[in-house]
N, C-alpha and C positions, 0 to 999 in steps of 0.2 A: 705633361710636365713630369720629370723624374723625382722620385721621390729615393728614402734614402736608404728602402730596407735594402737591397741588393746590395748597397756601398758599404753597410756596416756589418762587423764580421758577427760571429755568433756571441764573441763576448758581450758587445751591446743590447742583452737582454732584458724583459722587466725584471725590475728592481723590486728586489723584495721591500717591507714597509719598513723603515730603519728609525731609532728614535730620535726625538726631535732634539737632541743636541748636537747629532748627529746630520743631521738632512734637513730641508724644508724644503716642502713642495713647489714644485715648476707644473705648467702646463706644457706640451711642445707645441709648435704650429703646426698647423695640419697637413703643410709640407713635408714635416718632419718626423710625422708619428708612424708612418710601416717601420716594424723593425725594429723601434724603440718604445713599447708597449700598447700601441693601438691609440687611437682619435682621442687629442686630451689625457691621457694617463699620466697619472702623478709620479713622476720620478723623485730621487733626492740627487741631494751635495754630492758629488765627484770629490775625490780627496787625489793627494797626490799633487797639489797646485803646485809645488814648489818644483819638481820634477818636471811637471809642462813648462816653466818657462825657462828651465834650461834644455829642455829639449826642442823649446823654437829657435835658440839660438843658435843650439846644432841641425836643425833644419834647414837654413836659409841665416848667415849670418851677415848679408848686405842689409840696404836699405834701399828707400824711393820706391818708386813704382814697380822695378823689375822682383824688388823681395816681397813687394803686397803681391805682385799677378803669382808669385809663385807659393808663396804661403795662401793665400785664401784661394783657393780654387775654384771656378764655379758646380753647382751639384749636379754631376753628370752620373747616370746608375750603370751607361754602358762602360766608362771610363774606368776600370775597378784599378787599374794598377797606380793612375793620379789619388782617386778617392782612397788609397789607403791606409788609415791611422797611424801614428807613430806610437811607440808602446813603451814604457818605462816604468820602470820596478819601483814600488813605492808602500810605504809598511801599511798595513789592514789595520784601523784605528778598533777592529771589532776584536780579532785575539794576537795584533802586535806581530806578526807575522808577513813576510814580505806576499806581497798583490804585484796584479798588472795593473795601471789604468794607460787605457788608451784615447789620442787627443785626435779629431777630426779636425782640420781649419778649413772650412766652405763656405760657398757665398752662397746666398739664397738666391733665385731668379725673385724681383720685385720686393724684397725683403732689404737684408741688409747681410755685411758679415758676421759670421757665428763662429762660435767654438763647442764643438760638441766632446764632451768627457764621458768617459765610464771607466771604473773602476771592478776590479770581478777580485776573489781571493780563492784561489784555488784550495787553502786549510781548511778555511770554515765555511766557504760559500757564500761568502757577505758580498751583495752587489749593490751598487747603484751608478746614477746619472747628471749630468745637468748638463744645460746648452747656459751659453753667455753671452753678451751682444757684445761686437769686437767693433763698433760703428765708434766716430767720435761726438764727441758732446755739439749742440748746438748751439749758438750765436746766444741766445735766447731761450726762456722757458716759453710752455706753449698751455691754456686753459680751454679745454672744451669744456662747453656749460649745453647740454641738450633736453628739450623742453620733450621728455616718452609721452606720448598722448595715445598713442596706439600700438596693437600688439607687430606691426612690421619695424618699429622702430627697433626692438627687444634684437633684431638679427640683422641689425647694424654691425658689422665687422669693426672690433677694435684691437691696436695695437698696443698694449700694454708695457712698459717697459717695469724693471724691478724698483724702478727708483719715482715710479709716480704712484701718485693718491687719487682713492677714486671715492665719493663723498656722495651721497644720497640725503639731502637737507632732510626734507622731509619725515626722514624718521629719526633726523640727527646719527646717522650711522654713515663710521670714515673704516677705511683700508688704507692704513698707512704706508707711506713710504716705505720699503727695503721689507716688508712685511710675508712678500710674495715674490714667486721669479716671475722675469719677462713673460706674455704669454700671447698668442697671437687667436683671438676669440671671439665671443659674442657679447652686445650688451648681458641678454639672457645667461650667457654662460660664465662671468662675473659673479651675477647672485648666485647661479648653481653654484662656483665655487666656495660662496661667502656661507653658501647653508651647508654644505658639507666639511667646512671647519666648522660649524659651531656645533654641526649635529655628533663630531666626532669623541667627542671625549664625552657626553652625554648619561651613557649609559651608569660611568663612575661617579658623577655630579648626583644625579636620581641621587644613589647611595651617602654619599657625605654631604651633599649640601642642596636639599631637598627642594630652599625656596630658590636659592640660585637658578637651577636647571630646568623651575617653574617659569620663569621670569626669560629665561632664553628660548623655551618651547616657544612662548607668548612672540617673539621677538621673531623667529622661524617663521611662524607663521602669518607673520606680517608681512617679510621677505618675500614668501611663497604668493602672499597675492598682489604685490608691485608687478607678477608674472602675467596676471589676468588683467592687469591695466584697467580696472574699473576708473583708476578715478589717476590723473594726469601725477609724474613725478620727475625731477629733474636729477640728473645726472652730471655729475662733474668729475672729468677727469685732468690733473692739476700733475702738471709734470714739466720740472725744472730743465729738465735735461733737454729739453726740445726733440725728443724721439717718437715718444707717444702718437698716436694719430684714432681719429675717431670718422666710421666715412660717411660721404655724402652720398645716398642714391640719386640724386638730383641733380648729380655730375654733369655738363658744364655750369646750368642755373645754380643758384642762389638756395642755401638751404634756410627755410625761415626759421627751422626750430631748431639751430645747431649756431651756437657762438664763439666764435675763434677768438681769442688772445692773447699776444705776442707780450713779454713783460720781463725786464730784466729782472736775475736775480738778485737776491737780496743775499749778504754776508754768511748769514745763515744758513742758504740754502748751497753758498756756491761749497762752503765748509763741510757741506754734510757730501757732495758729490768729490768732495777730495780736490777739489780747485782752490790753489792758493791765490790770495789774491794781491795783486802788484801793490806796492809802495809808491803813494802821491809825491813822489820826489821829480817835478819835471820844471824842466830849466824854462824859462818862459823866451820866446822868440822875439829877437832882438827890432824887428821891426814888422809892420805891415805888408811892405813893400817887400821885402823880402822873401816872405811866404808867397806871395803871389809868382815871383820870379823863378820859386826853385821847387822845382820836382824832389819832395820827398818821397823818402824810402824806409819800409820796416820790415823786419822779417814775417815770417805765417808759414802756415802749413796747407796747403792745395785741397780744396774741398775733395776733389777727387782719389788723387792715392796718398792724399797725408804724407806727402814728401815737402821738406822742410822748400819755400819759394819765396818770393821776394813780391811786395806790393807798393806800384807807387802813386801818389798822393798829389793831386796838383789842385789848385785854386784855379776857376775858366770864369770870366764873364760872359756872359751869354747875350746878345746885342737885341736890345728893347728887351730884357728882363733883368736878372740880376745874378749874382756870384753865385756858382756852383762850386763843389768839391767833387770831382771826379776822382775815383779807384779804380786801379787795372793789376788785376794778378795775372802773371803767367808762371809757369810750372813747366821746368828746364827738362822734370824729369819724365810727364805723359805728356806734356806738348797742351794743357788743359787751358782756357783762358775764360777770365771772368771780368766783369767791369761792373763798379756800380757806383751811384750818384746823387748824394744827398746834399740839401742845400744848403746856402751858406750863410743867409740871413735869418731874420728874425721870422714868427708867425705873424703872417697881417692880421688888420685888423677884422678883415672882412675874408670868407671865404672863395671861392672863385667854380664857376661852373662853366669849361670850354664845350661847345655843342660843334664838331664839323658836320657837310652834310658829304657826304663823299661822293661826287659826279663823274670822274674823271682817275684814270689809273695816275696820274702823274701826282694826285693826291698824297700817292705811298711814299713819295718822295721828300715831304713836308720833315721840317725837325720838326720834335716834342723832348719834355722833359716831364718824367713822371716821377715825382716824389717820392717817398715811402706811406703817405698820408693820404695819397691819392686814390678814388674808385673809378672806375672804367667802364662802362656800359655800351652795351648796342642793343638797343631797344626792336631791332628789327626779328632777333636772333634771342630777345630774351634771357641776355646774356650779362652777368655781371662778373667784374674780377675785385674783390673785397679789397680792403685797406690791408697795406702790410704784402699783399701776394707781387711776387717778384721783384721787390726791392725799388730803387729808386733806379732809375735809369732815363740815360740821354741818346736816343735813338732816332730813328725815322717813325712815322707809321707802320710801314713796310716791318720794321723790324721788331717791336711789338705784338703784330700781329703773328706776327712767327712763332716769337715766345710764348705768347697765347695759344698759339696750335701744338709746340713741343711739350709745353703742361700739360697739356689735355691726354694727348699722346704717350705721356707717361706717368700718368696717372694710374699707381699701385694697382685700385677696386676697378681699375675698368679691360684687365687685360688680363691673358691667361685664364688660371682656373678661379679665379676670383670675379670672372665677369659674366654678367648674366647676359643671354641672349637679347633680349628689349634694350639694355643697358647699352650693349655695343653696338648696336642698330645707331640707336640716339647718337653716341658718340661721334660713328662716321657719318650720321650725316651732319653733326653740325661740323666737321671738320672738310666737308665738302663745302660747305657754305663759306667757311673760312677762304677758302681755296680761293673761292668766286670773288669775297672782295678785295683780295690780293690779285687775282688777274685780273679785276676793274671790269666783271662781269653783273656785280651786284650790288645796288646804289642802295647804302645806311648810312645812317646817325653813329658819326661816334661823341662819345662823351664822354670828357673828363671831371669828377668832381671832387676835388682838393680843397678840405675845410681848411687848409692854414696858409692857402691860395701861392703856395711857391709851386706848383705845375706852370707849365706853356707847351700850347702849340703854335706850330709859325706860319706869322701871316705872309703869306707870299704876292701880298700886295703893297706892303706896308713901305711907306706909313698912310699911304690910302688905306678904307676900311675894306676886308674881303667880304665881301657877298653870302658868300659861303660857309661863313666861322660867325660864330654869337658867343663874346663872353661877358656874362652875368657875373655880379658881385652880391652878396648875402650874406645877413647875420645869421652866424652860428648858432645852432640850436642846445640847449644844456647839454644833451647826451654827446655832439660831437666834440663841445666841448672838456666834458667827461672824459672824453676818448683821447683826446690830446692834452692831458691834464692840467687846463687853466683852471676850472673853477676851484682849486688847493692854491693857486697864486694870489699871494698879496704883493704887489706890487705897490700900493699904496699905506703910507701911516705904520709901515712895521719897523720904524727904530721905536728901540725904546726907551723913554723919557727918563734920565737919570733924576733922581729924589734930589729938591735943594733943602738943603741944611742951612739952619741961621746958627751964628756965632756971636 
């Protein structure tokens, strides 16, 4: 994979150490460190921001797809005449004097888009750096909560962005939000970085404030042995923005000691990401019957190149189940198409477990409707797809399984220089396996299990019973209902009884 010392000119140098009103430390990903101070080296703040964003506009002053492909480039080191920075004069905050800083826009392979800065001043010699992630926010915040038990977990690859918190209960110690830049790392390399801020300023605490710096040693070296994993701690990484990611080596399985969280934000958090939030001013729709009949419309912007597109919105009854709402985005400007389908009724009472057994290719032909709530399993293959992964959608078998294979397939930790030999073994072959029961070479169980029972698969015999299909109904156990947040409902007895007054 190319990396970006060739692409970046000699002013991209390390950064001498600059004061902290001035800089605050970034990690780079390791994509991105030849050239810009070596594996993990602490850069600062780029200045000159005001200057980059008028000089993207004399870059590339369209929009849609054709100004992202040509503003974010991918990172090519043979390409140097695409890779090379645009440069604009910009004053030295160190002795007021005009600088260069220079702005790279490139895409990461498996990453995301970045913006890389440096700043040099040719009077005084004052340098520094930063990269920024030029990605957009997601739908959703996202909670990893991971149970360290052993020292392999410690070099679990995570993706950090600037605006998540990373919390370690157990010794009541947090990394606040905006605290840190983005940084692409290790569990282990998190706490290295958490002990060489604390260790930094150290030697001057000693001197003024003697019990302080005793109390931080004590705290260091607490830190220092979360490294040796004697004894089990958890790890929480809490990040609003939905960018964050923490990975699974157990890639397609099921990670036991890693817990995902999908959670909308709260007013607070969306405020603190700079997202205003809409005004509850909506006209209420004139009838039932009319939603059902009309294809709504609202505007969005295209997951893929962030060009302003249009989604529309229909109400479908589904024959022997019930109302769905189907979404279909298409994106006029890269041709991109999305659909997804959640449903229209209420949570049953009862949960619901579909078991197919699958005999026959003509199986893939079957409708389904999977929820957002729904899990997935093929018990032959060892294989589970969590709550929340790929959205609600109304498909075939066939086409599920597809989407299950293009996850898999482009899955960040399992390709490129991020993938371990054993690691990609596994991969392709459960993706051959995949292959097999899509050409109806290899007879499994599939299984759907939707605690709030608006999933279906279609019986292709019905209204006789199939042979072949078993659906169970079962009460929800606390924690799913935890997960789909009833046990906070009252539903019952919550008006409240106004005082009577005698006169």
């Amino acid at each position: 994979m190319a990396t970006l010392g060739p692409a970046v000119p000699p002013g991209l140098a390390t950064p001498r150490k600059a004061e902290p009103v001035r800089c605050c430390d970034v990690t780079l990903p390791p994509r991105l460190t030849s050239g810009a101070g070596g594996s993990g080296s602490p850069v600062g703040r780029g200045r000159g921001a005001r200057g980059g964003m008028s000089a993207l506009g004399e870059l590339e002053p369209g929009g849609g797809a054709a100004a992202a492909a040509l503003l974010f480039r991918p990172l090519d080191a043979d390409d140097e005449e695409q890779q090379r920075p645009a440069e604009i004069e910009s004053l030295c905050m160190a002795c007021l004097r005009q600088g260069v800083t220079r702005l790279l826009l490139t895409r990461v392979p498996f990453f995301r888009e970045l913006i890389v800065s440096s700043f040099a001043c040719r009077s005084c010699g004052w340098t520094n750096a930063e990269i920024q992630s030029a990605g957009r926010l997601q739908e959703r915040g996202v909670r990893y909560t991971l149970a360290v038990r052993a020292k392999q977990d410690l070099n679990r690859e995570v993706v950090k962005t600037d605006c998540a918190a990373a919390r370690i209960p157990e010794l009541e110690f947090e990394i606040p939000a905006f605290s840190q830049k983005g940084a692409l790392t290790t569990i282990e390399g998190i706490i290295d970085r958490a002990i060489a801020g604390l260790e930094q300023d150290q030697p001057v605490r000693r001197e003024t404030d003697p019990g302080a710096a005793g109390k931080i040693d004590e705290f260091i070296s607490k830190l220092k042995r979360l490294k040796e994993v004697n004894e089990a701690f958890t790890f929480i990484l809490d990040d609003p923005s939905g960018n964050s990611f923490v990975e699974n080596p157990h890639a397609p399985q099921k990670d036991e000691g890693l817990v995902v969280a999908h959670y909308k934000r709260s007013a607070q958090q969306a405020a603190m990401l700079g997202i205003q939030e809409e005004e509850s001013d909506e006209k209420s729709v004139d009838s039932a019957d009319d939603l059902r009949n009309e294809v709504l419309q609202f505007n969005t912007n295209c997951p893929e190149c962030n060009a302003p597109a249009k989604t529309n919105m229909k109400v479908v009854q589904i024959p022997h189940f019930k109302e769905v709402v189907i979404m279909a985005t298409n994106c006029e400007a890269c041709g991109h198409r999305t659909n997804e389908v959640k449903s229209g009724g209420a949570i049953e009472p009862l949960g619901t477990k579909i078991t197919l057994h699958v005999t026959d290719p003509s199986d893939m032909t079957r409708d389904l409707l999977k929820s957002e709530t729904c899990r997935v399993e093929i018990p032959e293959l060892e294989f589970e797809l969590g709550m929340g992964a790929l959205g609600g959608k109304f498909t075939t078998l066939e086409g599920l399984l597809k989407d299950i294979q293009t996850l898999v397939e482009k899955n960040p930790f399992t390709l490129g220089d991020s993938c371990t030999p054993g690691r990609g073994e596994k991969l392709c072959a459960f993706g051959r396996k995949l292959q097999e029961i899509l050409d109806g070479q290899l007879q499994v169980h599939f299984v759907m299990d939707d605690p709030a029972g608006n999933s279906y698969l279609q019986n292709v015999y019905a209204p006789e019973e199939d042979p072949e299909l078993r659906v169970e109904h079962y009460e929800r156990l606390f924690e799913q209902n935890e997960e789909l947040g009833l046990n906070d409902m009252k539903t019952e007895g919550y008006e409240t009884e106004q005082p009577s007054s005698d006169h």
